[in-house]
N, C-alpha and C positions, 0 to 999 in steps of 0.2 A: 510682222505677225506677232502677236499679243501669245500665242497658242500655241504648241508643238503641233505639226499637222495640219494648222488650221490652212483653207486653202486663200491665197490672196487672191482680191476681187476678180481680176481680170480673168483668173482661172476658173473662179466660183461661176460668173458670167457662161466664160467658154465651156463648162462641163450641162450646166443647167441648159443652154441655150441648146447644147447641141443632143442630149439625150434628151428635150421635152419634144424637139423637131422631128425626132426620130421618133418618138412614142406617137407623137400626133398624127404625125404622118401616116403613120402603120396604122394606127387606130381608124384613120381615115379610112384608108386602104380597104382594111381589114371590114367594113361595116357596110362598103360598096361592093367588094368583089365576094367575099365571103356571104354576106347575108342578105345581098341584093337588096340592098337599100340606096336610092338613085344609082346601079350600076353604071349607066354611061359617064354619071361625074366622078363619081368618088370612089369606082372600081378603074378609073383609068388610067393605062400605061402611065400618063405623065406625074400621076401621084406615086406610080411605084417609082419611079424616076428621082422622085423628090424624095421619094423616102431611103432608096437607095444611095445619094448624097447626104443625106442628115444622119445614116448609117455609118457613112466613111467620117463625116466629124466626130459622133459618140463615139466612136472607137479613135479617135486623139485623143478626144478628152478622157478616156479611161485611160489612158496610156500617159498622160499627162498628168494624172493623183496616183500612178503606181510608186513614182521612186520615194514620196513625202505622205503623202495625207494614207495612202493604204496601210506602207509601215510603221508609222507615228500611231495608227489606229490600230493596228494588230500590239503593237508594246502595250499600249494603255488599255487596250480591251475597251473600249468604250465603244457601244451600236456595235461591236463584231457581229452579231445575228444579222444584223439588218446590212451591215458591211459583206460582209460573205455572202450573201442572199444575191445582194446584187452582183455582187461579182462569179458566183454561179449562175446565174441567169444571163450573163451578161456573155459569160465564154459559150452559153449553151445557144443564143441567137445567134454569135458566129459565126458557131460550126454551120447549122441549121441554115441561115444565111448563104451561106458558103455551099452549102449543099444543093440549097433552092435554083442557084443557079449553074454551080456544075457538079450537081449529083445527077446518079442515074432516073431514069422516071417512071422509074420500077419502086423506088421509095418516097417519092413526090408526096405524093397526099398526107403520107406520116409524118412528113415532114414539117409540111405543109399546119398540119394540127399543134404540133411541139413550138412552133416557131409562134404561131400566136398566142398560145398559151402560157408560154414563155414568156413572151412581150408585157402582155399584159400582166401575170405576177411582178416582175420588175419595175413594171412605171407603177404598182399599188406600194412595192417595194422604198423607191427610189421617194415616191412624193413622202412618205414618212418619215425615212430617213431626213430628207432637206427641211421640214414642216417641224421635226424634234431637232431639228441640230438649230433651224431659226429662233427656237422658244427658249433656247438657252442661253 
């Protein structure tokens, strides 16, 4: 590595590959079952399915830029905005995640709103972040 931080390919790969699966996915999701746009395709279980595995890789691959690229980045301050950004959004799909499927369903729908809302600031997050770190 040329860079303190920078992350090596196979990891750059592994982190894009697995938070774009996850955004895409969700957005998929999200545009079927939320907004009933072709709901039999692209509101269906097996894209929550898909998107619930491309869930469990972005969360390696965050977990995978924690010990190096997050620290290297908090010393240097460099993207901290857009750094932190994603990684609040990132613990807040989690939880919300995590709730979707075993919270009570007495908080569902609020849930339910936070957790796409969430998604989607993160992947407008995420593509700038990766789009300003390629330009440099």
């Amino acid at each position: 590595m040329s860079r303190l931080g920078k992350m090596p390919s196979w990891q750059r790969w592994f982190v894009t590959l697995g938070i774009l699966s996850c955004s895409l996915s969700g957005s998929i999701y999200l545009i079927g079952h939320e907004f009933q746009i072709q709901r039999s395709t692209l509101g269906s279980h097996s894209i929550l399915a898909i998107h619930g595995v491309a869930a469990m890789l972005a969360t390696l691959a965050l977990g995978s830029t924690l010990p190096f690229h997050l620290k290297s980045g908090l010393k240097s301050r460099r993207k901290i905005v857009s750094g932190l950004s994603q990684l609040s959004f990132l613990g807040t799909l989690i939880i919300t995640g995590l709730l979707l499927y075993y919270g009570p369903a007495s908080i569902r729908e609020i849930v339910i709103n936070i957790h796409w809302i969430s998604g989607l600031l993160f992947f407008a997050i995420f593509l700038m972040h990766l789009i300003n770190i390629r330009n440099r």
